[in-house]
C-alpha positions in Angstrom: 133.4 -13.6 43.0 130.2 -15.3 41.8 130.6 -17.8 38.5 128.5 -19.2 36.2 129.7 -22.4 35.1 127.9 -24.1 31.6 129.1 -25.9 29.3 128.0 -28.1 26.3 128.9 -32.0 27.7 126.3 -31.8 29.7 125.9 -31.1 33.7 127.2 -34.4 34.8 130.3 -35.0 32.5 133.3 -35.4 34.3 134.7 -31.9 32.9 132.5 -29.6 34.6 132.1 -31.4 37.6 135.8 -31.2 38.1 136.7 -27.6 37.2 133.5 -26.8 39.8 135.7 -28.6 42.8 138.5 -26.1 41.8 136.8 -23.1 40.9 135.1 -23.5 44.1 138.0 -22.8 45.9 138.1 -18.8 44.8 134.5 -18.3 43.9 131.1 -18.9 44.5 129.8 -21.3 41.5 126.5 -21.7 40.3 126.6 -24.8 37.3 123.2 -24.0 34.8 124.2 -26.7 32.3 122.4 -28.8 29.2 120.6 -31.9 30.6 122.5 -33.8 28.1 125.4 -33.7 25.6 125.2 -30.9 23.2 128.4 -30.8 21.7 128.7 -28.7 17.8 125.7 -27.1 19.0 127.3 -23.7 18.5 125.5 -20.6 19.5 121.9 -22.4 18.9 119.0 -21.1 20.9 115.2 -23.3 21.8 112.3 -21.1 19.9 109.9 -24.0 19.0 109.1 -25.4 22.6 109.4 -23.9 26.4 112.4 -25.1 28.4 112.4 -27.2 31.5 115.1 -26.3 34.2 115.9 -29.3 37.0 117.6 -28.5 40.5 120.3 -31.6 40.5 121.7 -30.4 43.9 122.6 -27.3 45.6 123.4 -24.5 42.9 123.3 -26.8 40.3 120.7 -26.8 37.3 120.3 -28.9 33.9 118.1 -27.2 31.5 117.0 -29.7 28.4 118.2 -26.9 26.1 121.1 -25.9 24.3 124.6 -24.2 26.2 123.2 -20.8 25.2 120.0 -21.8 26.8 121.6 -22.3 30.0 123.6 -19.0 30.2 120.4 -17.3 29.1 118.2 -18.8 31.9 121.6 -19.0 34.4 122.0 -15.0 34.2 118.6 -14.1 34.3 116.2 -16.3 36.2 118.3 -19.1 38.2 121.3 -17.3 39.9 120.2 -14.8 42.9 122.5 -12.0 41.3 124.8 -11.3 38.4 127.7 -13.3 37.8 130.8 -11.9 37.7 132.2 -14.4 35.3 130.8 -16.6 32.8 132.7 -19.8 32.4 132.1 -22.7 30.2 134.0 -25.8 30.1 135.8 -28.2 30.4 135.0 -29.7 27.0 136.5 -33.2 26.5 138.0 -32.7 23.6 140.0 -29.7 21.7 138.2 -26.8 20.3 140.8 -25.5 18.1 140.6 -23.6 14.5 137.5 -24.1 13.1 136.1 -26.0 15.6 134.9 -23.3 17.6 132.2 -21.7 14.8 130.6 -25.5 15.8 131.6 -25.3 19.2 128.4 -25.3 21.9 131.4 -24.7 24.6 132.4 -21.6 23.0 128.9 -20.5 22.3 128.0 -20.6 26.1 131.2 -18.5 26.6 129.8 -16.1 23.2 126.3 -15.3 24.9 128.2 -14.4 28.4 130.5 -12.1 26.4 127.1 -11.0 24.9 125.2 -10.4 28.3 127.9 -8.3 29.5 130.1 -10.7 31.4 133.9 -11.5 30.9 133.3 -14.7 29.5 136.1 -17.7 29.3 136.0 -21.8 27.3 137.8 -23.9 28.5 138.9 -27.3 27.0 140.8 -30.5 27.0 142.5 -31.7 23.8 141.6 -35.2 25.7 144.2 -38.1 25.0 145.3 -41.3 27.1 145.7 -39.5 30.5 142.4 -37.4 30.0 143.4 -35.5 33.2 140.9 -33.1 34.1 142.3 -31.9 37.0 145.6 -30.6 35.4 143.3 -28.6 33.3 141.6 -27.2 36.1 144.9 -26.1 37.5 144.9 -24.1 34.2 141.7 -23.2 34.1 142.1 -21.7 37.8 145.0 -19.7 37.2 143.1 -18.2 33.9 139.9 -17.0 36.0 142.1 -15.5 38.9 144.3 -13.2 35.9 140.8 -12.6 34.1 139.1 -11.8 37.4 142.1 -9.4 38.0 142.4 -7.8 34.7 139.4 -8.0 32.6 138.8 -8.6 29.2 138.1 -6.0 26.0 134.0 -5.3 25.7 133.0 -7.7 23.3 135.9 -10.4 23.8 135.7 -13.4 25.0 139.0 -16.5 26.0 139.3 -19.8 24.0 141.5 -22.1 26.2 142.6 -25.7 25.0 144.9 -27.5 27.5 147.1 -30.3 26.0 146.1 -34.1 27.7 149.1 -34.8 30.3 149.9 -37.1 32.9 151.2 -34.5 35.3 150.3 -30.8 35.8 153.9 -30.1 36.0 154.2 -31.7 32.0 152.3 -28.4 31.0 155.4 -26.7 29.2 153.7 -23.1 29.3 150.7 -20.7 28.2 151.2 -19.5 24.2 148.7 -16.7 23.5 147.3 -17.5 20.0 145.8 -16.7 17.2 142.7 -19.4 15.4 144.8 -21.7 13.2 143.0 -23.5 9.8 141.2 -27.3 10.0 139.8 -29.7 7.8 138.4 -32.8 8.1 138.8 -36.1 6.4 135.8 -38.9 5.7 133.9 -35.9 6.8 130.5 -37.9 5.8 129.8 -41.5 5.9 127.2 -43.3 4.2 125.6 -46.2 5.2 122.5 -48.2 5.0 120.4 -49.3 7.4 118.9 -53.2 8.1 116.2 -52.1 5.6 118.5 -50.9 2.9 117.8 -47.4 3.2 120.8 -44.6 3.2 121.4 -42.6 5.7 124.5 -40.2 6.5 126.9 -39.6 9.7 129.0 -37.0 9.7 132.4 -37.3 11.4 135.5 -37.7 10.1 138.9 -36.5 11.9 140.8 -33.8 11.9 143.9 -33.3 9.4 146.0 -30.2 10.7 149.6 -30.9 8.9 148.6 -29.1 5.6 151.2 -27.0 4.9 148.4 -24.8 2.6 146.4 -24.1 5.9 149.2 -22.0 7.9 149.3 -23.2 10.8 152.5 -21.7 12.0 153.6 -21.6 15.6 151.6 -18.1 16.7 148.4 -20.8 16.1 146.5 -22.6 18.7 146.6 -26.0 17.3 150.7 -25.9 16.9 150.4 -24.3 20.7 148.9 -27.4 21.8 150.3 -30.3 20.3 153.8 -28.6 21.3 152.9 -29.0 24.6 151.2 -25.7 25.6 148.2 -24.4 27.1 146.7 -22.2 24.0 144.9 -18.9 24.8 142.9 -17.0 21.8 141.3 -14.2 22.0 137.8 -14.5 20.0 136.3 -11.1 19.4 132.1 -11.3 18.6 132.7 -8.5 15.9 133.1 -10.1 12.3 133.3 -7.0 10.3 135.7 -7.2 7.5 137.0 -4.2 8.1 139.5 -3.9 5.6 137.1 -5.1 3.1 134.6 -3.1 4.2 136.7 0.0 3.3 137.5 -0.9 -0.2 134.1 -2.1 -0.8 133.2 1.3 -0.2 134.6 2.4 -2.9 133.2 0.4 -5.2 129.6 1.0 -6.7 126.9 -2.1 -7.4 123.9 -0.8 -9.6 120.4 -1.9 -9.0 
């Protein structure tokens, strides 16, 4: 089995480097990863300048462009064949409800789903223990059942492992569905030494509204219960059942 590994931390965050050692041990891996952090880049590409790709070591790349950028250039013009897999990950840090529209880990797993590949992010909802290696446990057992049975054309796996001392701490795997986030002091304003304003935007998440619905089919209940949370993302966003009744409903010009 060949993989691709990319994610959006950046090729020498501690995340990727990790799952590599463990994904190594069933596959052969080929990391094409963003010279630099690109987290909440989501599924951005580079139009306005050429990219620059850098051979770190042995099968391993860092292009100074965005995670879709590297899957691009990974699939087509670095790795000697096709992958069979597309994996991105781990992120430090959950990508959970919302998060993943922003998410540049996800997007890297989107544009292998869109080349054609059965396409996996991973990441860690990083606490105290910030134990990347549990997580690759997880993320090892996920590739081998992926590798086995596939994946529906045109879907993709979002994984978020809970932050635990030991693997064994791991209560299960909850299949999910996207749960509901919002944000608190989502922008800060400030002012520079000269007196000028400038913004940050930030904030942290707020998950316990009862108005959001985040029951315990959700991926963010999943996780702070203990579990590893799998969701299936599909890249079709029809409203379908919209769609329909729209149908059915004439707008004059």
């Amino acid at each position: 089995m060949v993989i691709l590994l990319s994610n959006d931390d950046g090729v020498f965050s501690t995340g990727i480097n990790v799952l590599r050692k463990f994904l190594s041990e069933i596959a052969d891996v080929w990391v094409v990863a963003p010279d630099r952090e690109k987290s909440a880049s989501s599924h951005s590409l580079t139009l306005h300048r050429p990219l620059r790709v850098k051979q770190i070591e042995e099968k391993v790349f860092a292009v100074d462009g965005t995670p879709t950028d590297a899957v691009i250039l990974g699939v087509n013009k670095i790795l000697p064949s096709k992958p069979d897999m597309v994996i991105s990950g781990i992120n430090e840090g959950p990508n959970l409800g919302d998060d993943i529209t922003y998410s540049g880990t996800v997007a890297a797993a989107m544009e292998g789903t869109i080349l054609g590949y059965p396409s996996v992010a991973l990441s860690l909802a990083v606490g105290e223990f910030r134990n990347f290696a549990a997580a690759s446990k997880v993320a090892l057992n996920i590739v081998k059942w992926v590798h086995e049975n596939g994946l529906p054309e045109g879907t993709l796996l979002n994984v978020n492992v809970p932050d635990v001392k030991e693997y064994s701490r791991i209560k299960g795997v909850k299949w999910t569905r996207q749960g509901k986030r919002i944000y608190t002091d989502y922008i800060y304003e400030l002012r520079d030494p000269r007196g000028n304003i400038y913004y940050w935007i930030g904030g942290f998440p707020v998950d316990e509204d009862p108005q959001l619905g985040n029951g315990e089919d959700t991926d963010i209940v999943a996780v702070k219960s203990g579990y590893v949370s799998i969701t299936p993302i599909k890249l079709e966003m029809t409203d379908f059942a919209f769609l329909e009744k729209a149908k059915k409903v004439e707008i004059k010009l």
